[in-house]
N, C-alpha and C positions, 0 to 999 in steps of 0.2 A: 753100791746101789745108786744107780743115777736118780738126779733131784726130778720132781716131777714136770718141771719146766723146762725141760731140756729137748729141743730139738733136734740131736742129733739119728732120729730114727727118724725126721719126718723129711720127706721130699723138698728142696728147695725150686730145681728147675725140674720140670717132666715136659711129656706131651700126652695130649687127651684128644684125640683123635674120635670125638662120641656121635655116631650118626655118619650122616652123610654130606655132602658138600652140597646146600641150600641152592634154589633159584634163584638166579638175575639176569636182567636186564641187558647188560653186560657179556658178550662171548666171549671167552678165550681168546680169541685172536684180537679182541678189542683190549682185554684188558692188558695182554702181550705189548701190545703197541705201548700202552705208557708209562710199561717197567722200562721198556729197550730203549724208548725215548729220553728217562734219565738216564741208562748206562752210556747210551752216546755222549751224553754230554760228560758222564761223568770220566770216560774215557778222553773225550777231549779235552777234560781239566786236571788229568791225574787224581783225579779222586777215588780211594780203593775203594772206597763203603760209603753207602748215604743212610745216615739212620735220621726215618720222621719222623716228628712227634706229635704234630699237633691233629687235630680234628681231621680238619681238609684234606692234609699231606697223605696220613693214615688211610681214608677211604677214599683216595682217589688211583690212591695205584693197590691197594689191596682189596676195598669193596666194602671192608670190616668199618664201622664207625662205631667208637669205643663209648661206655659212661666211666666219666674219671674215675667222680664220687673218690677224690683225695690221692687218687694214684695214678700210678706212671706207666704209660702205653708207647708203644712204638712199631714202625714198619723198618726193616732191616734188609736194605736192597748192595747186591753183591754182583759182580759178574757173573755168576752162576745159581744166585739162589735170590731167593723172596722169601720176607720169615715176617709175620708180624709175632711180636713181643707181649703179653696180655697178662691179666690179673685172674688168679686161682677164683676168683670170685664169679668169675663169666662162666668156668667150666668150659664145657668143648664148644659155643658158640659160639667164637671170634674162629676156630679153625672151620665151622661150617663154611662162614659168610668170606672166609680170605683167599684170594686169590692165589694161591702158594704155600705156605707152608706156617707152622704158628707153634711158639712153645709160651709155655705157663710157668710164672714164677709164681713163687706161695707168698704168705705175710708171716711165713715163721723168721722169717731173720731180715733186720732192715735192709739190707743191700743185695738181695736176691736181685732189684732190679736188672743192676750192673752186672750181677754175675749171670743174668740171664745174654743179656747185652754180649758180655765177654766171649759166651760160649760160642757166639756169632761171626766174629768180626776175625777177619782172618788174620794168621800171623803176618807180622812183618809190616802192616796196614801204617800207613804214616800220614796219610790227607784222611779224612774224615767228613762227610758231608755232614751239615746240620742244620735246624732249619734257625735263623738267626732272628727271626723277627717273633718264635714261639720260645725258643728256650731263657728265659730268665737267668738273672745272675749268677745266683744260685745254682741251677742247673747247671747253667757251663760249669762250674768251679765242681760239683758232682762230676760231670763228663770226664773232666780234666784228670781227678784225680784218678778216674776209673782205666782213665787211656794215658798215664804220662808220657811225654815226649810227641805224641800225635799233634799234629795243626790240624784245627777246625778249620772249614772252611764254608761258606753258605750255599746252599739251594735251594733256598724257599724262593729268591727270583727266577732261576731256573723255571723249577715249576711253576711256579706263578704264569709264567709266559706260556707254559704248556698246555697247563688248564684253560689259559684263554680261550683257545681253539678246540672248540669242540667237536666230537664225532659226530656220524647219522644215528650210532647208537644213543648218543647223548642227545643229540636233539629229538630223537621222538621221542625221548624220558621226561624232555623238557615241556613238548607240545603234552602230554600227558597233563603233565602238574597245572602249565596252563588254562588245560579244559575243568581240570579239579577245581583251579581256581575261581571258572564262573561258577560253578556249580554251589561252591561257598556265598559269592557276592549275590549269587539269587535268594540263596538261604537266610540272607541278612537282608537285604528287600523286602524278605515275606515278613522277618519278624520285626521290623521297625514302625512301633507306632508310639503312639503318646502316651506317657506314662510306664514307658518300660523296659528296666532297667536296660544299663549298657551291657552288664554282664549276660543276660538271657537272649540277645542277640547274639552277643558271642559265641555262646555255646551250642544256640542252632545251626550258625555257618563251621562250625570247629568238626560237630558231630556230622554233618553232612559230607564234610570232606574226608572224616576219617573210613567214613562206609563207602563213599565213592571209590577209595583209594584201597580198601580191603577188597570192593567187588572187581577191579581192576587186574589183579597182577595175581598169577596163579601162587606165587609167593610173596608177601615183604612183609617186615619189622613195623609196626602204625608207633611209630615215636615222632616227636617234636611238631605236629602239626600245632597251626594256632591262630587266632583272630584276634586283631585288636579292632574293637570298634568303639570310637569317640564321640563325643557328643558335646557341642555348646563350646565352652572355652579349652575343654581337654583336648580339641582340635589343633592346638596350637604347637604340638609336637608329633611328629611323625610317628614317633615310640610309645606315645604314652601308652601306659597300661590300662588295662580293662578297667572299670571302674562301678558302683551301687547305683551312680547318677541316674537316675530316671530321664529319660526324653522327653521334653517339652514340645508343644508347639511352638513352629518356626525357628527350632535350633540349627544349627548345621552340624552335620553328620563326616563321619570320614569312614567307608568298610579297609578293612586289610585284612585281605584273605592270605596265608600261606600255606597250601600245602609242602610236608617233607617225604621224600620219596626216594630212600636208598638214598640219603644225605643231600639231596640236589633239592633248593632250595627254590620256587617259584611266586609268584604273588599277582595279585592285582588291590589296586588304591580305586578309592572313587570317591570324590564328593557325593554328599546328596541332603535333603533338608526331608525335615518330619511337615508334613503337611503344609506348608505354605513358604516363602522366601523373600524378602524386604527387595525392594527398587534396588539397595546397596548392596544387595547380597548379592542380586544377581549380575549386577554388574561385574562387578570382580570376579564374580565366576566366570560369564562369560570370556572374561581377559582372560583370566587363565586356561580357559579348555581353546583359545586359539594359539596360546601359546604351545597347548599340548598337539593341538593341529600343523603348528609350524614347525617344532621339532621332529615328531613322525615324518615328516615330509622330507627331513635332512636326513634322515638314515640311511646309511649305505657304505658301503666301500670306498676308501680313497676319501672317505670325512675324516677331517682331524677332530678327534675332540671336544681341544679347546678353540676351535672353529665354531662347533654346533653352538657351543655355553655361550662366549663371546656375540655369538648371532642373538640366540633367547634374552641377552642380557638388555640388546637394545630395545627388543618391544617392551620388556618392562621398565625400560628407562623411559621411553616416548609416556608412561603414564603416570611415571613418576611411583613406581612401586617397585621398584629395583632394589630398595632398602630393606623390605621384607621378606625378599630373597630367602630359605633358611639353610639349604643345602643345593648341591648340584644336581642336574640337570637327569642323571641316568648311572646305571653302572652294569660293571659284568655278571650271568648269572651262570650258576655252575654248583661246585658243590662249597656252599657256604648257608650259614646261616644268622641266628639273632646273637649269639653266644660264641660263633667258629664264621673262620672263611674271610676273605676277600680279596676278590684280585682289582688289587688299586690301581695298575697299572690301564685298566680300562673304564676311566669313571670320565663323564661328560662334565669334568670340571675346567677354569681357566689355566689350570696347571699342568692341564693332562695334556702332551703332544702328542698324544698315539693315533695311530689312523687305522681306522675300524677298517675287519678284515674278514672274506670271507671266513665261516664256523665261528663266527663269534657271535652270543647271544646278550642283545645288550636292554637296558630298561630307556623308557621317556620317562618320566616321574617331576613335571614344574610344580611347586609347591612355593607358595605363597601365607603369609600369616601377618592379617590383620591385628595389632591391638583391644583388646579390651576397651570400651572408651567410645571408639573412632564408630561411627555408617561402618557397617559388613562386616563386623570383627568376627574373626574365625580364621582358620589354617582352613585352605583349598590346596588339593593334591587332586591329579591325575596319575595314573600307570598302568603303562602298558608293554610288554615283552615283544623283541623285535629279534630276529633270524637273520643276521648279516647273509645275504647271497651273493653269486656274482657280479648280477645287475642292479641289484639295489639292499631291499628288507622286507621280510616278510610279518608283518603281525600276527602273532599268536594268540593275542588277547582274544580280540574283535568281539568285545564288548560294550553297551553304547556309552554315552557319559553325556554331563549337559545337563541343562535345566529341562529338555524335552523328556529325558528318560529318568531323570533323578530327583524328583520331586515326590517324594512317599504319599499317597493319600490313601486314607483307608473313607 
């Protein structure tokens, strides 16, 4: 009599093919282009298999973006095949959303992962893509045992470079999340007034954008959208989280709208004040929204980078607030988000030499942060999403900012 804990009746690896294969954004022929785009490379580096793991890697050449929740996902791209790798727990909706082909491992035996992995990878494979800046220690040493004698070898810069450049499909996904984006920053306009809290603003620009983005698209998944909006001294981090703080008059305000839309991640920042703004407030705001006017102004093709940063660094050095600088200048937008993604490779820092290229979608974003203490104390942010072209950038925002449109008065 077998014990009653015994797995050997139950399914390790299957396929659940349930339904039909889900709408996107995304054609066939789009998403063809950036499987074949890693085989080239991976043909030109001897690489027999790329297995991804992380977020970004995952739903950028399969569609599918996975919830961990403690376990192990993967895309499993081959000269001939496309297989994402997923958890019994999803059931057949990663092989809806996947561009290609998808099997399921169970949680009846710990290593099902692997052996799911195994059943993939073809004989004789000896290079091995992976993505090196997601797999953990640990993990390798997992891979390793799973693949002996195999050499890893990395593709997350690969791709990283891939995703920089974006398609027409990607950029009207992009222009989309965009226009979601105002539609949140108005939602948070309406609800800002004195006396109330930071969270109940949130939640009227979070809910606004979640219905925008449902009435939008004949299909999509409504996950990870979100707002942070700050108020008074929580201003002083780009991140902070939502907070009970009630709004005062003359506090300064900061919205961040993010719509997520099929993993592509968009936003807009905005200064603004609750009914009224000190001599020092507006000063430094004003500094900062010509800072945000000088940067727009640089976007284009044939900018380096760390050209544009290096440039923004002197007007805020001529006033002597160079010091409270808190991060760079812009960065790539694609499919990343607050948890997954980025391609570092295109960030408006003094370290970045890259030169902005057509299909690339990149942020202005100057932010500054007053001390506690000091006339103006507050974090000031601008942002706004720019459309590298051939003759220059196009903004996608094109929403206003300033002490003319951002002064909340009820």
């Amino acid at each position: 009599m077998k014990a009653r804990n015994s797995t050997e009746d139950m399914l390790h690896v299957f396929q659940w093919t349930n339904g039909d294969k889900e709408w996107s954004p995304f054609s066939d022929a789009g998403m063809d282009r950036r499987q074949n785009a890693m085989r080239r490379h991976m043909a030109g580096h001897d690489i027999d298999v790329a297995i991804f793991t992380s977020y970004h890697g995952i739903c950028y050449y399969s569609g599918f973006l996975y919830c961990s929740f403690g376990r192990k996902y993967a895309f499993v791209l081959t000269d001939s095949s496309a297989t994402t790798v997923t958890a019994g727990i999803d059931g057949g909706q990663p092989w809806r959303r996947t561009h290609g082909d998808n099997i399921i491992y169970s949680d009846w035996r710990r290593d099902n992962f692997f052996t799911a992995l195994k059943s993939l990878i073809p004989s004789g494979a000896k290079r091995i893509g992976i993505e090196f800046d997601h797999v953990s220690l640990d993990y390798r040493q997992l891979l390793g045992e799973a693949f002996p004698g195999v050499e890893f070898v990395d593709v997350a810069a690969a791709s990283m470079w891939m995703r920089a450049i974006k398609s027409d499909e990607e950029h009207a996904l992009i222009r989309e999340g965009a226009r979601i984006c105002n539609v949140g920053a108005r939602a948070v306009m309406d609800a800002v007034a004195e006396g109330v809290p930071e969270y109940e603003v949130a939640l009227a620009s979070t809910q606004a954008m979640v219905r925008e983005i449902a009435a939008s698209f004949p299909f999509v998944e409504l996950m990870d959208t979100w707002t942070w909006f700050q108020s008074g001294i929580m201003t002083d981090g780009a991140h902070n989280p939502v907070t009970n703080k009630r709004v005062a008059r003359g506090d300064i305000c900061s919205l961040n709208c993010f719509p997520m839309i099929f993993g592509y991640y968009t936003a807009i920042e905005r200064t603004l004040f609750c009914e009224e703004a000190s001599d020092a407030h507006l000063d430094l705001w004003e500094k900062n929204c010509a800072v945000m006017k000088a940067g727009s102004d640089m976007m284009g093709p044939g900018r380096k980078c760390s050209e544009i940063a290096l440039a923004l660094n002197e007007m805020y050095r001529g006033w002597d607030l160079l010091k409270y600088r808190s991060f760079g200048y812009g960065h790539s937008f694609g499919v990343l988000s607050h948890y997954y993604g980025r391609e570092a490779g295109v960030e408006l820092r003094e370290d970045v030499d890259t030169v902005l290229e057509p299909g690339m979608v990149v942020s202005m974003e100057p932010m500054i942060m007053i001390p506690e203490g000091m006339a103006g104390a507050g974090g000031y942010r601008e942002h706004d999403i720019f459309i590298i072209t051939e003759n220059g950038a196009e903004n996608i925002t094109n929403f206003p900012f300033g002490p003319e449109a951002m002064i909340i008065r009820r």
